[in-house]
N, C-alpha and C positions, 0 to 999 in steps of 0.2 A: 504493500500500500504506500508507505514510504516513499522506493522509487518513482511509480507510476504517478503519487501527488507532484515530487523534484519535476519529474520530466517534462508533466504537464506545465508545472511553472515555467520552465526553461523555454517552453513553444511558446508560452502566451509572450515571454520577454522578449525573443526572436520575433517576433509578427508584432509587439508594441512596436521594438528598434526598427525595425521595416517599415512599418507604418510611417513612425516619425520621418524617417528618412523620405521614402516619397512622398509624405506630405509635404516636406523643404522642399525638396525637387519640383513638385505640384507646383506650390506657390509661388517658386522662382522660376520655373517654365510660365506660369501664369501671367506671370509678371511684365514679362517678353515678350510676351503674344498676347496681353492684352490690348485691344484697341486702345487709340488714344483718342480722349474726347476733345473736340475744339470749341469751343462756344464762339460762335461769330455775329455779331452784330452790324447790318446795315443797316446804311443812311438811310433809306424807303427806296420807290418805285417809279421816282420822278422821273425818269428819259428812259428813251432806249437802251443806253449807256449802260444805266443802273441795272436792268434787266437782264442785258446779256452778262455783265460780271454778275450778278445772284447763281444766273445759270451757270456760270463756269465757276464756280466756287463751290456748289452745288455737284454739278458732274464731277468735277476734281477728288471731292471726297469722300464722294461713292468709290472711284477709281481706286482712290489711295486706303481703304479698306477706314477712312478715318468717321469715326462718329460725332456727324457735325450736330451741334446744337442752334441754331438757326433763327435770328431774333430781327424784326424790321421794324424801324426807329422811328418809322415817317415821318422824316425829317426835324426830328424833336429830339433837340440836347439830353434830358430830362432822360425821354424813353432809352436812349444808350448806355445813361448811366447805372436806370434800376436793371438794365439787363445787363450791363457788367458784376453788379452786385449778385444777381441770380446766379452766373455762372463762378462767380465767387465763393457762394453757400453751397452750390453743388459739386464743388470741388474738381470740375475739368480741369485736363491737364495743363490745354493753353486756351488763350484770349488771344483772335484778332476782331479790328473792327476798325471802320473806315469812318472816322470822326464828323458829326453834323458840323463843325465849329473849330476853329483853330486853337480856340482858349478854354479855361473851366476843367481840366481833366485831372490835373495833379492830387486830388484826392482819393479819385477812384482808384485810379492808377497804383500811388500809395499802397490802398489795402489790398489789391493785387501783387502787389511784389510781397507785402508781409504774410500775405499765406504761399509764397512762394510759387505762383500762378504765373508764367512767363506773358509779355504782348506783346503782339505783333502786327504794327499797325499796316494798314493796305489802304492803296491809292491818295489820300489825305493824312498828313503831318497833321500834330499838334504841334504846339510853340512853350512847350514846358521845356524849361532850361535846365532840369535835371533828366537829361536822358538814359539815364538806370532806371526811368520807370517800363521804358519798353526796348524788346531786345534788337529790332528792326523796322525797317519803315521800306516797303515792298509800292512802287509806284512810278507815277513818270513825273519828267521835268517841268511841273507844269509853266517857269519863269522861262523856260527853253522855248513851250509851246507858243506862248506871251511873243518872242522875241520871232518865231518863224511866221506869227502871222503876218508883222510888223515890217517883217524884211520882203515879204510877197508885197505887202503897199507901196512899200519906199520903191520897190522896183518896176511895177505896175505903172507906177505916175514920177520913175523918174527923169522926163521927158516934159512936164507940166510945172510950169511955173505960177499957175492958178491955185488958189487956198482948196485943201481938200476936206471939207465938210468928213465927220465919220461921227456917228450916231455908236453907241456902246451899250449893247445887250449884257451887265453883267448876273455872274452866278451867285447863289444864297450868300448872303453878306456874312463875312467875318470866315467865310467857308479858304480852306488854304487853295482849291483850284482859280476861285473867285479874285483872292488878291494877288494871287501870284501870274497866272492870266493877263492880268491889268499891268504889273509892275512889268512885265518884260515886253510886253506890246507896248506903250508909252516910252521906255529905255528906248527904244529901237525907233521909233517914229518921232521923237523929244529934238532928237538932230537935226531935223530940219520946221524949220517953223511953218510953212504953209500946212503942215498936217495940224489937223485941228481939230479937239475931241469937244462937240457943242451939245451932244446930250448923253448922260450915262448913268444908267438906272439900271434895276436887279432886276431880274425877271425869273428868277428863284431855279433856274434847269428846268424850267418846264416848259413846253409848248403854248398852253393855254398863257402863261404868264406873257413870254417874248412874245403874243399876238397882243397883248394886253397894250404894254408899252410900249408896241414900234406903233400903236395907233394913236397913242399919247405923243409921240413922239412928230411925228406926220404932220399932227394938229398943228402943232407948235414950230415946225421948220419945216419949212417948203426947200430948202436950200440943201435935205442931205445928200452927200456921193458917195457912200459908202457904210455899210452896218457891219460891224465886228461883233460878234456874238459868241461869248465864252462855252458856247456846247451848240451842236447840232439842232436840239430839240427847239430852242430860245429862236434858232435864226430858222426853223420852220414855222415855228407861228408868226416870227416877222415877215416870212414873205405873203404867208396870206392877208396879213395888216396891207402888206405894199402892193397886192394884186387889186384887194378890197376897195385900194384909194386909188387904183387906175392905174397904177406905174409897172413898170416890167421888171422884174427884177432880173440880178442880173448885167443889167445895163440902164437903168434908168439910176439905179442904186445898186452897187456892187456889194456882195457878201463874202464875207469869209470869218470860217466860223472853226469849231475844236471838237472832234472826237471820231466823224468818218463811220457812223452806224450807218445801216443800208440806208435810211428814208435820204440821212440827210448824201451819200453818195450818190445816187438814184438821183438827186436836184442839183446835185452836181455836174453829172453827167448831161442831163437836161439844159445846162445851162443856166439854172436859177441859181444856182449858188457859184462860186467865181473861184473861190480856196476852200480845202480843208487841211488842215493840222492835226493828224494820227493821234488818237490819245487811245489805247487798248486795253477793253475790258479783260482781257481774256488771262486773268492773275490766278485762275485757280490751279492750274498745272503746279506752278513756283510758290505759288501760299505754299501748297498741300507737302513741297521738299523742303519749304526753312520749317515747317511747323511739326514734321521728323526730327529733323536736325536738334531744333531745340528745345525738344523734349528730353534729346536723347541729348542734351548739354553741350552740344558741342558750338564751338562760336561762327557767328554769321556774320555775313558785314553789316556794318550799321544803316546802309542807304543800297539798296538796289532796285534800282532803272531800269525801267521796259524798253526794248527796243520800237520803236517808231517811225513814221516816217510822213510825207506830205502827200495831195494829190491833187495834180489838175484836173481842169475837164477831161482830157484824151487815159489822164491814168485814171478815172476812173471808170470809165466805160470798160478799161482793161481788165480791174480789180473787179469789176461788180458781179460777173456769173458766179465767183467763187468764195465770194464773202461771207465766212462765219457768222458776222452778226448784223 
């Protein structure tokens, strides 16, 4: 009896030790191969733009096996913040999110680094001087974009010794595409004085807004030659403002606008629109590899820039059978 008690102990000790053992193994294989959660939060559904990055940020991390948590801000500072705080309390691995506002975050931010919660901002910068609160900033140039719409003007009308009238479509105020947009178009057209910015107003990224304003605008100057519009969506409502009032666009009033989604490519080609300046949703590929990366600690650059590029009329009739978005 003896023996057969001993021995029986000795099995059960052997299969406790076992147990233990692949339970570590378990939970460190677990560990590994657990998905990682990303909680993302966008700006809303205001343009085209907006719509196709959701989708590719979306399809990206389906692809990338990642479990997104998925949060839409419409276009309110406020709803960003309690959905950083959500994805805070439920402890995802990382935070990216594409800021309604350039200012206000360094709180939230904060309590995201103190639960040791990595972020990683896409397409929109914040303007917080302590940049330990987030580990990357995934986006394009938008002072660059500012500056290529600026140099198609200068060279457009550099033949014209006559004042160039330009009407200015901008995006959600205080927004980083919004100021930074202005700041490099202005740097670039600042050089020579006949270029002249006589009206400039928000028209929030949205279509229904830019039809708002170039009608406001219209009223008020008979004299403009030219509408800069910080996104596609803003200078498709302005051209039905400028069809509405009888003018052609085009050439009655020359556009050139920032982002090259089909509608506004499509009016480019047609004619109605004059410039586009590339600005490309399609971030969810490179989210979905820094947001591996830096889970998995390893360091990323502080600033990475999407490839881009410009289109005239004839490139876009070229670009447009096979355009993504």
């Amino acid at each position: 009896m003896l023996r057969r008690a001993t021995a029986v102990l000795l099995a059960g000790l052997v299969v406790a030790s076992l147990s233990a053992c692949g339970g570590d193994e378990g939970d460190s294989g677990g560990a590994k191969d657990e998905k990682i959660t990303l909680g993302f939060s966008q700006v809303g559904a205001e343009s085209g733009w907006r719509t196709a990055n959701t989708t590719s940020i979306q399809d990206a991390a389906k692809a990338a096996g990642i479990d997104l948590k998925f949060s839409d801000a419409q276009q309110k500072q406020e709803n960003q913040i309690k959905a950083i705080r959500s994805f805070i309390q439920q402890r995802v691995d990382v935070i990216a999110f594409s800021p309604v506002v350039e200012s206000g975050w360094d709180t939230v931010l904060k309590e995201a680094k103190d639960n040791n919660i990595p972020v990683i901002l896409t397409d929109r910068a914040v303007d917080s001087k302590d940049t330990s609160l987030y580990k990357t900033f995934i986006g394009s140039d938008f002072v660059l974009e500012g500056k290529k719409a600026g140099e198609w003007l200068v060279e457009e009308y550099k033949d014209s010794t006559d004042q160039v009238n330009i009407a200015e479509l901008q995006g959600t105020t205080g927004s980083a595409p919004a100021i930074d947009r202005k700041q490099g178009f202005t740097e670039v057209i600042g050089a020579d004085p006949k270029f002249k910015i006589i009206a400039s107003q928000t028209g929030d990224f949205t279509r229904a807004g830019g039809k708002e304003v170039m009608e406001a605008f219209l009223k008020a100057h008979k004299d403009i030659d030219v509408l800069y519009a910080h996104n596609d969506d803003m200078g498709l409502g302005a051209l039905e403002a400028i069809e509405g009032a009888g003018l052609t666009p085009g050439k009655d009033i020359k556009i050139v606008t920032v982002d090259a989604v089909r509608d506004g490519m499509k009016a480019l080609a047609d004619g109605k629109f004059n410039y586009i300046v590339e600005c490309s949703p399609l971030l969810g590929p490179q989210l979905m590899e820094l947001v591996k990366k830096v889970d998995a600690g390893e360091t990323v650059p502080e600033r990475v820039v999407t490839e881009e590029t410009t289109f005239t009329q004839e490139q876009a009739k070229a670009a447009l059978p096979e355009r993504q978005y």
